[in-house]
N, CA and C atoms as a LAMMPS dump frame, in Angstrom:
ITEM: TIMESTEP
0
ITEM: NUMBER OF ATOMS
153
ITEM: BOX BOUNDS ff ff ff
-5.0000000000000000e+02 5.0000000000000000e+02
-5.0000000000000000e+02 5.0000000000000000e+02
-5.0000000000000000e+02 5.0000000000000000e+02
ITEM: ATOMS id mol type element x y z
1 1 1 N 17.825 -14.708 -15.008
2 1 2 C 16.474 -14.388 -15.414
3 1 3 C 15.481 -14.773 -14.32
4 2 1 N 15.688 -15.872 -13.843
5 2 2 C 14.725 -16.368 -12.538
6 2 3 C 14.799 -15.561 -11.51
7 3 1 N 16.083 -14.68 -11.026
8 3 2 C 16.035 -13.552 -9.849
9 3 3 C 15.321 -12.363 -10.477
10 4 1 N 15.331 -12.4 -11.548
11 4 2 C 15.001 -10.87 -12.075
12 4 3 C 13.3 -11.451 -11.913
13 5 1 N 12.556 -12.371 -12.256
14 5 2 C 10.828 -12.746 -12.275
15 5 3 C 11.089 -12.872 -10.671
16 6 1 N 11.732 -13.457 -10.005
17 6 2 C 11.478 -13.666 -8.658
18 6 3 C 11.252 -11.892 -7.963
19 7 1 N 12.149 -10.887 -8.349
20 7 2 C 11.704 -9.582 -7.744
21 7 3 C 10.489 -9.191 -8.444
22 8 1 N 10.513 -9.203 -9.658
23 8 2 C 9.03 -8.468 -9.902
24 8 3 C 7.422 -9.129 -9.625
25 9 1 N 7.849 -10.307 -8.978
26 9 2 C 7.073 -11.353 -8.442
27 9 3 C 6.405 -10.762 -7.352
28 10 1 N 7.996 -10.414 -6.736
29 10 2 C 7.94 -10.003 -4.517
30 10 3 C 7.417 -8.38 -4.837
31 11 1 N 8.243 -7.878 -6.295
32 11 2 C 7.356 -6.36 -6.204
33 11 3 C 6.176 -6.537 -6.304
34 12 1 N 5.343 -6.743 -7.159
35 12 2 C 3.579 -6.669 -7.696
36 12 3 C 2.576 -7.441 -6.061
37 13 1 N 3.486 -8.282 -5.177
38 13 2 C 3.11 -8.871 -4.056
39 13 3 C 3.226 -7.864 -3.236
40 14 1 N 3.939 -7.008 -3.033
41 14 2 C 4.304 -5.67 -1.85
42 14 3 C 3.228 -4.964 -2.183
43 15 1 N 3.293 -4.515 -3.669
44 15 2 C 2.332 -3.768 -4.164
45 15 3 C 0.826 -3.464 -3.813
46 16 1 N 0.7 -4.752 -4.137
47 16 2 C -0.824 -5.449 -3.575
48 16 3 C -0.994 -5.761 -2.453
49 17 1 N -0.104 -5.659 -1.03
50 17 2 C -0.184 -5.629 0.052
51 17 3 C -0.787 -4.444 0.607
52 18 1 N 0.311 -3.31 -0.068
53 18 2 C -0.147 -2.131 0.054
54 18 3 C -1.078 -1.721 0.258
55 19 1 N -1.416 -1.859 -1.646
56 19 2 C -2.903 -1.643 -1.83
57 19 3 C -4.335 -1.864 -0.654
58 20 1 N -4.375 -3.116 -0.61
59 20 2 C -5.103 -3.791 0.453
60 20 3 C -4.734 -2.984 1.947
61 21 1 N -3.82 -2.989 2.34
62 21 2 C -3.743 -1.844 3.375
63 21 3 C -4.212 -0.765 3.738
64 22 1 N -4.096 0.211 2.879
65 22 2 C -4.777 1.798 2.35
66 22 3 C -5.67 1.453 2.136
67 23 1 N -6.525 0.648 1.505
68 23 2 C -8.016 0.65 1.332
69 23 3 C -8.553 -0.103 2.472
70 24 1 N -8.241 -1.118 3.66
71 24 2 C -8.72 -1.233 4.598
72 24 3 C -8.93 -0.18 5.875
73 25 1 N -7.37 0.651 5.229
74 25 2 C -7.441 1.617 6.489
75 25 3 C -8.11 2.703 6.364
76 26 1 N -8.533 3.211 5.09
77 26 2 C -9.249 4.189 4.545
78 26 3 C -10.845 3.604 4.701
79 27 1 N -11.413 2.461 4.62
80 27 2 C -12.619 2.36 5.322
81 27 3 C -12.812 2.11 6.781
82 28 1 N -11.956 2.413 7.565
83 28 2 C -12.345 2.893 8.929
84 28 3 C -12.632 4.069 9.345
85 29 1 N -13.708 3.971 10.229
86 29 2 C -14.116 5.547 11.052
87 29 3 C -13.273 6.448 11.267
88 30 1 N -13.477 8.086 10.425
89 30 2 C -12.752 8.804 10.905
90 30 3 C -12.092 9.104 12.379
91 31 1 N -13.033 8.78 13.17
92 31 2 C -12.74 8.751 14.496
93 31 3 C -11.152 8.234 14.637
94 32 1 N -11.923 6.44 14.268
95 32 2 C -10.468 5.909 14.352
96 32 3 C -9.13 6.228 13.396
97 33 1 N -9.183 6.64 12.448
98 33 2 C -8.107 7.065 11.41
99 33 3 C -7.47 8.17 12.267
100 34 1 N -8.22 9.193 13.165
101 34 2 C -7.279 10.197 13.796
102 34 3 C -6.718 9.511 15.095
103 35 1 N -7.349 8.489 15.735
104 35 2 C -6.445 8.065 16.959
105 35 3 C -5.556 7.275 16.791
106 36 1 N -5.049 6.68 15.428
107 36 2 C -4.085 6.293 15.453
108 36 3 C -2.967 6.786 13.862
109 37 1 N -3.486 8.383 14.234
110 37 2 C -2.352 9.125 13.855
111 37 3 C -2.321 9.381 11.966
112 38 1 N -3.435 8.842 11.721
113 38 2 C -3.338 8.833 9.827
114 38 3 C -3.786 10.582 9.259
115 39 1 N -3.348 10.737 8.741
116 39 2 C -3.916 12.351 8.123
117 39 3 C -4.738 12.12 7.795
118 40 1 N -5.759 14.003 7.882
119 40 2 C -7.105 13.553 7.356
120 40 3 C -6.868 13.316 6.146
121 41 1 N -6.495 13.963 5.32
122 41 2 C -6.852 13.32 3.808
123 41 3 C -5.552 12.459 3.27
124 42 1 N -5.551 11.487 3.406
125 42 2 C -4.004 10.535 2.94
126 42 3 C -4.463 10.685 1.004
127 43 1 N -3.219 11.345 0.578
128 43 2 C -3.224 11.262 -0.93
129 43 3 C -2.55 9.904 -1.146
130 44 1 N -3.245 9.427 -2.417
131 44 2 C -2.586 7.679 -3.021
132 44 3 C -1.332 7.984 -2.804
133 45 1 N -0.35 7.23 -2.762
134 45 2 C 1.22 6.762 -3.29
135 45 3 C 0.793 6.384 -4.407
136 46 1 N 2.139 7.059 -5.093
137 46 2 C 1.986 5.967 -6.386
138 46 3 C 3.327 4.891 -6.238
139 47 1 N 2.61 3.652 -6.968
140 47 2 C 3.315 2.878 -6.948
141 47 3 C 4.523 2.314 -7.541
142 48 1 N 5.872 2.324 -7.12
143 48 2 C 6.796 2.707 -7.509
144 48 3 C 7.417 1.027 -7.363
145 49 1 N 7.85 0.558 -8.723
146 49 2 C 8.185 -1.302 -9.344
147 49 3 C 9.654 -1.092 -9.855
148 50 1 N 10.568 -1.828 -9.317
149 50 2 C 11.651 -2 -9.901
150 50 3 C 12.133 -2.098 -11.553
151 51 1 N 10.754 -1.365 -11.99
152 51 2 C 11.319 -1.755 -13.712
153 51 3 C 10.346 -1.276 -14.508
């Protein structure tokens, strides 16, 4: 039971890494979003949890 809370622990933590990722990289200047290669319009991921 403790490995099984320990992954959905490390999942909802990836998750929210994510998250925070895409929304930092999505408030940068278009400029910069095309020089380092992001599409113009990035559609969400959805977020996909072991359970």
């Amino acid at each position: 039971m403790i490995k099984s809370l320990s992954r959905i622990r490390a999942a909802f933590a990836q998750a929210s890494k994510r998250r925070r990722t895409t929304r930092e990289l999505n408030e940068l200047p278009t400029e910069i979003q095309k020089d380092i290669g992001r599409p113009e319009r990035a559609e969400p991921d959805e977020i996909r949890l072991p359970f």
